[in-house]
N, C-alpha and C positions, 0 to 999 in steps of 0.2 A: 797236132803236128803239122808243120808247113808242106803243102806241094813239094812234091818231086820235082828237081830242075832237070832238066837236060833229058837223055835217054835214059832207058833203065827198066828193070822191072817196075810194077806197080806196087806200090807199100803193101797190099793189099798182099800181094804174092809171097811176099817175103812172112806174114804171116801163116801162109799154109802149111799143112803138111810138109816133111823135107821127104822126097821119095826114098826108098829103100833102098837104090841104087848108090844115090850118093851116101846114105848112113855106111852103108858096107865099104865105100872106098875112102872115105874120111877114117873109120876104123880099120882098113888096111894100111894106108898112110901113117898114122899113129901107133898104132900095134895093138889097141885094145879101145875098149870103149868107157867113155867116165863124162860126167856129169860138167867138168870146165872144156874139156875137150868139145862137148856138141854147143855149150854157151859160145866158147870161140867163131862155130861154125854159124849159128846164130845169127852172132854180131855183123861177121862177112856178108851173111847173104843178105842183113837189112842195108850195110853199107854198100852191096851192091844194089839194093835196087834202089836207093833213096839216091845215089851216085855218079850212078853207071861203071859199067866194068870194065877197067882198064889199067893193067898191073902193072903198067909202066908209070903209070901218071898218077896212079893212088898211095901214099902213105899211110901207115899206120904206125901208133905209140902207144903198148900195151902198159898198163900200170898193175901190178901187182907183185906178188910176193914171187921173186925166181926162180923158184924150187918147186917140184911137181906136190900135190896135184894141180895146183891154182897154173904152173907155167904151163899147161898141158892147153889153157887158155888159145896161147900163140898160137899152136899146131892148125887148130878149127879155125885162128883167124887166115892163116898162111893158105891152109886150101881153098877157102870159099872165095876170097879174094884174087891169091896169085901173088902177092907182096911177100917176097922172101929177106932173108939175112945176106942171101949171096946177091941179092939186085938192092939191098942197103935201103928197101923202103919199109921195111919195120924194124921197129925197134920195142926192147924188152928194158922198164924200167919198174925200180922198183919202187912198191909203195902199197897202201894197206887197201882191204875190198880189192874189186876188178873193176879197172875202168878200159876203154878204150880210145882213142880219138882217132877218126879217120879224116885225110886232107885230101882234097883233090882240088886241084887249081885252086879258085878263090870260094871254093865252100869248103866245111867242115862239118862233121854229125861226131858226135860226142858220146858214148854209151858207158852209164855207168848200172852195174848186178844190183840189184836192189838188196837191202840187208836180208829183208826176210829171205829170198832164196838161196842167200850166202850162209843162213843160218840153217835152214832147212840141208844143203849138200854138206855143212861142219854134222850135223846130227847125227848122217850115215854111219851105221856100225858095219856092213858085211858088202861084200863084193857085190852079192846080189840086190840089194837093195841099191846101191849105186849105179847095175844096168838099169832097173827099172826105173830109176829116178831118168837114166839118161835119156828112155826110150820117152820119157812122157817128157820132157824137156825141148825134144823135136819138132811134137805139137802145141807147146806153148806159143799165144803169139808173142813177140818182141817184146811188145807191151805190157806185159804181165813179167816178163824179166829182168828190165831194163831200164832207167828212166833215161830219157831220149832227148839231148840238145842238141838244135840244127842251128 
């Protein structure tokens, strides 16, 4: 993966743990907790540190199916970033797997769900199984979810 342009977190950061703080107000935000919901948030916090944060000047163009749970995707990207529907810098289109593409000025970071973890959250049979998938999804780095074009 290329350097970081600009400010921002370190890539490194966006791999860590995501604190408990924020899991609790991401699932406040949302109303419950699910497995596209934390990938959303995910995506955000790699596109904020590989980017820098700035909810004015950043775009996003979710690709996936529109209908929850995969739309549930948006929520996690809208918090971590700050790109809403009402400031018309994301947008929901439809199309198959999760991808994402984030625009800030003249760069771009590209994130598309890897099958296998797309098939691994289709496999979930019970509620329960789906927090726990969420909670350990938190700790995944990016890396391992994600394939990554800058």
């Amino acid at each position: 993966m290329d350097k970081p342009e600009g400010k921002g977190m370190r890539p490194e950061s966006a791999d860590a743990s995501v604190p408990e703080e924020l899991v609790k107000n991401i699932v406040e935000f949302h109303g419950h907790l699910g497995p596209f919901l934390v990938l959303g948030a995910k995506a955000g916090l790699l596109a904020n540190s590989l980017l820098g944060t700035d909810c004015f000047k950043t775009k996003a163009v979710v690709i996936t199916d529109p209908s929850p749970p995969n739309s549930c995707f948006v929520d996690g990207v809208q918090f971590t970033t700050g790109c809403t529907m009402g400031k018309g810098n994301i947008k929901l289109k439809k199309g198959k797997g999760v991808s994402v593409l984030f625009l800030k000025e003249n760069r771009r970071l590209e994130l598309r769900l890897k099958s296998n973890v797309l098939d691994h959250i289709k496999g979930i049979t019970s509620e329960d199984e789906a927090k726990k998938l969420s909670l350990e999804l938190f700790d995944k780095p990016a890396s391992e979810l994600f394939e990554i074009r800058k």
